[in-house]
N, C-alpha and C positions, 0 to 999 in steps of 0.2 A: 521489159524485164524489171527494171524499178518500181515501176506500177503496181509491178505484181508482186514484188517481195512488201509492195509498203503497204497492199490489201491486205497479205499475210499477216503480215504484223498487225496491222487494226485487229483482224480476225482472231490473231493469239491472243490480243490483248482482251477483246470482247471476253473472250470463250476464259481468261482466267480468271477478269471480273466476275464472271459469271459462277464460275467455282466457288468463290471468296462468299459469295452473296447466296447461292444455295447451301453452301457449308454452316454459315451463319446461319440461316432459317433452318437448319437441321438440326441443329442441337435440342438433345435430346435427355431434359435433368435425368440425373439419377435418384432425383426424390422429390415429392411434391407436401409441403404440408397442408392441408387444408382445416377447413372449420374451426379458425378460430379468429381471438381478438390482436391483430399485430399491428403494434405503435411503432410503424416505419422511425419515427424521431426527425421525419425530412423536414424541409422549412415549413410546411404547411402543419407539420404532424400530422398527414395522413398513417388513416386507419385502413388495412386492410384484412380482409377475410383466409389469402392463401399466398405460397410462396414457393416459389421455385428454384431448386440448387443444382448448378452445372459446373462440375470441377471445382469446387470450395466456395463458391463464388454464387454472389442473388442472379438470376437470371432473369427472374420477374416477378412481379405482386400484382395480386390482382383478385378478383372471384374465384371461389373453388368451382365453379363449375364449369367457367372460362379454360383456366390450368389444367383441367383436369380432362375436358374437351382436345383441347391443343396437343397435349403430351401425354397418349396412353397410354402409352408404355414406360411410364414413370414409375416407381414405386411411391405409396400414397401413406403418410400418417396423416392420421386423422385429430386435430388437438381436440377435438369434443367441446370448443368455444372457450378453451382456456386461452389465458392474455401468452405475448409474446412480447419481449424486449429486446432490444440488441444486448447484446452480452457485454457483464459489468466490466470496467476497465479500473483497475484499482490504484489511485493513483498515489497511493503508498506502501509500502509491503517489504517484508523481509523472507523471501522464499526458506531460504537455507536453513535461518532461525528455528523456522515452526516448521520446519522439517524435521530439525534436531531435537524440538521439546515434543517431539508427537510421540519420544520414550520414555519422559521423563514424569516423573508424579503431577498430577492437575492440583494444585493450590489456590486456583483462585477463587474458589467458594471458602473458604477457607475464612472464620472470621475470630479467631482466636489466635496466639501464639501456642496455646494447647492441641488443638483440631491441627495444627500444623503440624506440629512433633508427632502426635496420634495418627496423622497420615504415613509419615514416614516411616514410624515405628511396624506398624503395619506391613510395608516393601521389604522392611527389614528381617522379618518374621520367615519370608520366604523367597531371600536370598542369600548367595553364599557369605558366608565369614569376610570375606575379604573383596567383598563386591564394591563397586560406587553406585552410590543411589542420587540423583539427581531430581530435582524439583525445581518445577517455575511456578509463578502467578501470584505467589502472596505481595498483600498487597498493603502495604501501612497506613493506608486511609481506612481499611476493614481492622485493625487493632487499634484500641483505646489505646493512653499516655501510659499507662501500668505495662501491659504488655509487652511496649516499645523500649521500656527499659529494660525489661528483661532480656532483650536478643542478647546472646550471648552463645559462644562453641560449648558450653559449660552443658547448655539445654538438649542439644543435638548429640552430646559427649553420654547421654542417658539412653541413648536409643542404644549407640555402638560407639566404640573405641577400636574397631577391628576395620568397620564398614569406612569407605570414604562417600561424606554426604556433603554436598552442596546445592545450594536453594535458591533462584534466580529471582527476583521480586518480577513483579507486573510489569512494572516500566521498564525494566532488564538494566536497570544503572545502581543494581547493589547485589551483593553477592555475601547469602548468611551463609557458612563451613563449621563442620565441628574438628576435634583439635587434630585428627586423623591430616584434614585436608591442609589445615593451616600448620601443621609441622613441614609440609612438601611442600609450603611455598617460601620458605627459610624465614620467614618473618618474624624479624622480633624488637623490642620495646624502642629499638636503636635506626629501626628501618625506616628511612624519608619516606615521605606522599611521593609515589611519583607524578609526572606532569599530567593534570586534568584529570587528577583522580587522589583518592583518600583512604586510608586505615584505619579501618574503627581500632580502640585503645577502652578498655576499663578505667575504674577509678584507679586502681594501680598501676597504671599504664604500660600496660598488659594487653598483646593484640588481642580483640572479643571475637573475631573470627566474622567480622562485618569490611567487607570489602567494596568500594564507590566508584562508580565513574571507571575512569582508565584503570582504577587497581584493581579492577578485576582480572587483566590479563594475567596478572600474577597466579590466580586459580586456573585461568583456562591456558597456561602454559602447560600445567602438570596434568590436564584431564588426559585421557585416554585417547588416540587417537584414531576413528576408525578407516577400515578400509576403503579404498575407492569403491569398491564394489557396494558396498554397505553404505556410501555415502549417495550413493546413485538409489538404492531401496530406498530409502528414508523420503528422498527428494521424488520418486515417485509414489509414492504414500500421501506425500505432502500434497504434490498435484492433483489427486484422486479427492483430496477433503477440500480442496479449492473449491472443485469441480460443485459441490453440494450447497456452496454457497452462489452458485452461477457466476463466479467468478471466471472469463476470458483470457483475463492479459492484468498482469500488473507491473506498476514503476516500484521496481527495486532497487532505494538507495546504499546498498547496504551489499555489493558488489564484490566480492573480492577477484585476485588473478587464481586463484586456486577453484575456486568455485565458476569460476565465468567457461572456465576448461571444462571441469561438468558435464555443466550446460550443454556445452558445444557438442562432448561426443553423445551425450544423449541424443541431440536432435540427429544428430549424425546414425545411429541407433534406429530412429522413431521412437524414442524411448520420453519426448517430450512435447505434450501435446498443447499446450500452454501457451501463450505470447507472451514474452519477456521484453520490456524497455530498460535498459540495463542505463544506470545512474551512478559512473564509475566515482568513487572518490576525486575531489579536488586537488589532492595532492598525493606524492609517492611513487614507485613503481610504475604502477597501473596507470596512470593517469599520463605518465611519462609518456609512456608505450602509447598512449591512444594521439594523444598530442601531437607525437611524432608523425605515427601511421595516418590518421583520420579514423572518421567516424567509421562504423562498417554494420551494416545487415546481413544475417546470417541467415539466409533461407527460409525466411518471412517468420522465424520463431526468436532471433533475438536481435535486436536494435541498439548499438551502442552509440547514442548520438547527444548522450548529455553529460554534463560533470557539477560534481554537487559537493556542499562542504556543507557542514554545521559548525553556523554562526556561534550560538548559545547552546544551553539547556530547559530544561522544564521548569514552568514557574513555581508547581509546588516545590521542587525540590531547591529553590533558592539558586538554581544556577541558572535561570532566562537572566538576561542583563534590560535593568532599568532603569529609566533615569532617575526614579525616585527609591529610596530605600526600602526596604524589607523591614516589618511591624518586629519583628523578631530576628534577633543576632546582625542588627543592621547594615549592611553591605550592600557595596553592586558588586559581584560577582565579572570577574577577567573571564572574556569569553572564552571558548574551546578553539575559536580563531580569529586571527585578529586582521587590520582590514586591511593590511599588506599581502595576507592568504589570498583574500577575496579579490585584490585588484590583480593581482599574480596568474590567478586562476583563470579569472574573468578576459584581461588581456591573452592569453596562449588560447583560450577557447572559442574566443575573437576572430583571431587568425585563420582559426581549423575549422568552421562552421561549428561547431561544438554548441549547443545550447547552454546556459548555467542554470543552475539550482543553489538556492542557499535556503537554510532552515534557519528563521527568525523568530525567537519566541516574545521577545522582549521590545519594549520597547525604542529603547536604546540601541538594541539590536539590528531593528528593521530601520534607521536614520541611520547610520553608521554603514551599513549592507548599501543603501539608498544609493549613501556618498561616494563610497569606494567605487560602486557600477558605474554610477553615473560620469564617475571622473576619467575611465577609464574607456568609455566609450565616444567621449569627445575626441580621444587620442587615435581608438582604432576603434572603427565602426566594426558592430556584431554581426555579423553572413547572417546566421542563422535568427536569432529574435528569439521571440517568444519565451526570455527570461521569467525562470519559475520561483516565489517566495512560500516554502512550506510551513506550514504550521500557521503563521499569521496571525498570532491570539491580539497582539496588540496595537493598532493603528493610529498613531494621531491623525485629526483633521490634515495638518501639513502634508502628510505622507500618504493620505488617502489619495488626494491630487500629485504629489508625483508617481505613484501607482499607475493610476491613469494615464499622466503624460510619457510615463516610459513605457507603455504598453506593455505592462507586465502582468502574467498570470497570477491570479490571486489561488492557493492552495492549501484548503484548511483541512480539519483534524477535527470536525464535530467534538466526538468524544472527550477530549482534552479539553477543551473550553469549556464545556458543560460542568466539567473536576475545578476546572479552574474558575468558575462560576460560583460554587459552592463553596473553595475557602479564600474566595477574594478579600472578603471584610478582614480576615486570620491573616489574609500575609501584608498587604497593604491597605494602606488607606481608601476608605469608600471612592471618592469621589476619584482615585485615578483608576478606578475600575469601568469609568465608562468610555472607554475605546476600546476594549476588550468584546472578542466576538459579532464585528461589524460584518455579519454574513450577507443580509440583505445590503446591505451598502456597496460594497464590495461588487456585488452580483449585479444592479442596476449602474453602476460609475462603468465596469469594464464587461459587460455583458457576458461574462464568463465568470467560470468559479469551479475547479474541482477539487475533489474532494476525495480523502481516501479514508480505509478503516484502521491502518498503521498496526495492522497484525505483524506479531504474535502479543503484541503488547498490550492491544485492547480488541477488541469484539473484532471476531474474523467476518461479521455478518453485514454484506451494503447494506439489506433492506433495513436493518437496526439503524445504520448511519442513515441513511434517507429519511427516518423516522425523528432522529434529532433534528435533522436539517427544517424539516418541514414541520413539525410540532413545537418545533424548540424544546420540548421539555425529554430530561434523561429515564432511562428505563428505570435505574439503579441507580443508587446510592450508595456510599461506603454505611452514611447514619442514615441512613431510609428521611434523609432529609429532601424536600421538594427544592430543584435546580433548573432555573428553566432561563432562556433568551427566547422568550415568545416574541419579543419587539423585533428580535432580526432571521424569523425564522422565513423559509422559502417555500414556493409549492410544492406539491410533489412532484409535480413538471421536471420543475426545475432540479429538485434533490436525485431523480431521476438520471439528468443529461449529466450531472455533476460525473455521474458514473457511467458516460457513454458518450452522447457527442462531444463535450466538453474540453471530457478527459483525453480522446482520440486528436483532436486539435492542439491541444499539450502537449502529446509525444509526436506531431508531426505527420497524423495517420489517417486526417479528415476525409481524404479520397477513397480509401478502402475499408473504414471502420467507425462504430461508432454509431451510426444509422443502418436501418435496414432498406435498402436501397438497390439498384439496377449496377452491378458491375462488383460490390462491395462484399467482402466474406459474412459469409452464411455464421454468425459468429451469435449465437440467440440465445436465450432463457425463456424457457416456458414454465407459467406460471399459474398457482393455484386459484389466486384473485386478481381482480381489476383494481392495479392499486393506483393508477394513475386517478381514473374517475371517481375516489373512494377518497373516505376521511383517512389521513396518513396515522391511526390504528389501526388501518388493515395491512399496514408494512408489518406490522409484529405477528399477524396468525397467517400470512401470507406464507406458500411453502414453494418451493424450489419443485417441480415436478422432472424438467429437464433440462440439464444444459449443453447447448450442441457450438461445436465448433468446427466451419468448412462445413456445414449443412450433416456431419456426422455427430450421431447423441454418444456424448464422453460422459455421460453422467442419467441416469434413469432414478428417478424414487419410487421404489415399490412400494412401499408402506408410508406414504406422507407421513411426516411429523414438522411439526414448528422446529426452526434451526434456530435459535437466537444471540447464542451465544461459542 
């Protein structure tokens, strides 16, 4: 009788192995792409011809005629021998922002203080009396020194006196109002700077209706506030214009607890097709709350498993923190945090597996950032690693090598360096401008490097950012003057993984993303040229044809056109 139950049992066991292993060989994609050029991104960079998606997920790569053989009853597109990428992972981004300005007036063509008023005057022509008209993009490196004097509520007081306007600059760290808006934010001749931010004042000091830094909460206290309903349209609008730049998944620093809710019930919805790494503040509420809880994954669409502060600010705007002074109104600038934040931050995120992020723009900044981590980790080693430094404009030799030995991810800002390339000799001294934009260096010390577009602030577009990476030289200009780091520019290989394997490795996600690969989401860009094997000017006429996520197309171009900006 033993005998024979333990036959049985072999027998069950066979017969269920055997289940497991014909289940397996039966899968059966629900979609095959074939004939075209697809840069797996694996260690070899193998090229393949077709690919295959079963449940969200690569199934195989191989021959189309292999796949196509194997799996007939697949449904088949055909890419017609266009290129395929894995899908961009952006690893800087503010969702909710350029959600918000997708109502708002486009200023950033805009290269006058007149064309600006002229824009708005125009909104105003054909809205109500008592409307807010909002604008983003203008940009003070597109107005000469005459213009820049003139900002004033005085200019904007010409359109309307009725209408409430406010105008968001490019970088989003100033906020022009005409007297509409600045009477509803009680301000006047007597009202302190508050902390990490400033009030513009005339010569008779008189608020001019120019608000800095943290004093812009003072305007976006009184803005309007919309619905959840309405705040969920906006945010799938937002997603759908991602979608065109074959944007995936982005690291969003810029997180709040009102917004992360959202998030949540959209995907909860399917209302959110996107992958989010969520990059909650270092400090506050939010931060509390995750601290507390731990990290957590939301049904493979949000990730919350980092926390990030800002160090500094931007160097044109005189608030990166440097060890050497500013050409003009000489100072270093008190950082936005200071390195009891960072060690505070860094220690509790320690504990919780929590990864950290800090944004360095300065030099001072990233030695100081260095010190706080470092000292901080001798105390309580990090679970998790893969500490992230954003921005990175400025490196000494010194800190190049602790870089390295703390094995931390290098995360730059193409665009901004290139700006900050162009008025280096204006703010500081020549010669401390050469640590500034060590991309190749960076890239060959720590074998890694990525890279994001930091929309809505600058160019919503990779292939522009992979175009600086690997050209060194900027599209634009504020004075159509020539800006270039050709000495530390990358391949396009490389400017490529910046925004895919790279960047996937970053947020923790090497196993399932990032390459196109056997087991890994179907997450791709199909594309109008071969811009890997092409001189990196074919990233600028290069066009987005599709981008699919989970082996489904979120995004079609019926009529190709150049995206650039």
């Amino acid at each position: 009788m033993k005998a024979f139950k333990a036959q049985l049992a072999v027998k069950l066991l066979f017969l269920a192995l055997f289940c497991v292993i014909l289940a397996s060989c039966g899968k059966n994609p629900e979609v095959i792409y074939i004939n075209g050029k697809i840069y797996t991104l694996d260690k070899n960079n193998t090229v393949v011809e077709a690919l295959a998606v079963y449940e969200g997920k690569i199934l195989a790569t191989g021959k189309s005629s292999e796949l196509t053989e194997k799996y007939k009853d697949a449904k088949v597109i055909d890419l017609k021998g266009k290129t395929v990428v894995p899908g961009f992972i952006d690893a800087e981004a503010n969702l909710m922002e350029f959600s918000k300005q997708l109502s708002l007036l486009d200023l950033r063509n805009a290269r006058s203080v007149d064309e600006i008023v002229n824009i708005v005057r125009e909104r105003s022509k054909t809205s109500k009396p008592d409307d807010w008209i909002g604008g983003f993009g203008w940009d003070e490196l597109k107005l000469n020194e005459k213009d820049l004097e003139r900002l004033h509520h005085s200019l904007l007081d010409n359109v309307s006196t009725t209408q409430s306007i406010y105008l968001v600059n490019a970088l989003g760290n100033t906020t022009w109002v005409n007297k509409k808006v600045l009477d509803g934010t009680k301000v006047n001749k007597d009202t302190p700077d508050p902390e990490n931010g400033a009030i513009g004042f005339d010569e008779n000091n008189n608020p001019n209706g120019l608000f800095y830094e943290a004093a812009q909460e003072l305007v976006i206290n009184i803005l309007p506030q919309p619905s959840e309903q309405e705040v969920m349209s906006n945010i799938t609008r937002g997603i759908n214009e991602l979608f065109k730049y074959g944007i995936t998944e982005i690291n969003d620093a810029n997180i709040t607890e009102q917004g992360l809710s959202v998030y949540k019930k959209m995907v909860d919805d399917n209302k959110f097709p996107i992958r989010l790494y969520a990059m909650i503040p270092g400090k506050g509420p939010l931060f509390e709350k995750y601290i507390s809880s731990g990290p957590e994954e939301y049904k493979d669409r949000i990730n919350v498993k980092c926390v990030s502060l800002e160090y500094d600010g931007y160097f044109e705007t005189q608030d990166a923190a440097m060890e050497n002074d500013y050409n003009e109104d000489p100072k270093r600038m008190t950082p936005f945090n200071d390195d009891f934040d960072i060690k505070e931050m860094t220690k509790k995120a320690n504990e919780k597996d929590f990864q950290i992020s800090v944004k360095t723009v300065g030099d001072r900044a990233l030695t100081q950032t260095l010190n706080a981590i470092e000292s901080v980790n001798k105390e309580v080693k990090s679970k998790a690693g893969r500490t992230r430094l954003e921005y990175l404009e400025f490196v000494t030799p010194a800190d190049m090598q602790r870089i390295k030995a703390m094995e931390i991810i290098p995360s730059i800002r193409p665009e901004v360096t290139l700006t900050d390339k162009l008025i280096l000799n204006e703010m500081i001294k020549p010669e401390n401008g050469q640590n500034l934009g060590l991309w190749s260096n960076l890239l060959k010390q720590n074998n890694i490097i990525i890279s994001g577009t930091d929309f809505p602030y600058h160019t919503i577009n990779p292939l522009v950012v992979m175009y600086y990476l690997s050209s060194g030289l900027a599209v634009d200009t504020a004075a159509n003057r020539l800006t270039n780091n050709t000495a530390q520019k990358l391949s396009v290989l490389d400017a490529l993984k910046s925004f895919t394997v790279y960047s996937a490795f970053a947020s923790f996600a090497e196993e399932v993303k990032g390459t196109l690969e056997k087991d890994k989401f179907a997450d791709m860009v199909v594309l109008s040229d071969d811009i890997v094997a092409s001189d990196p000017a074919v990233l600028l006429k290069a066009k987005i044809l599709m981008t699919i996520i989970r082996g489904e197309v979120v995004y079609e171009n019926k009529s190709p056109g150049a995206l650039l900006y």
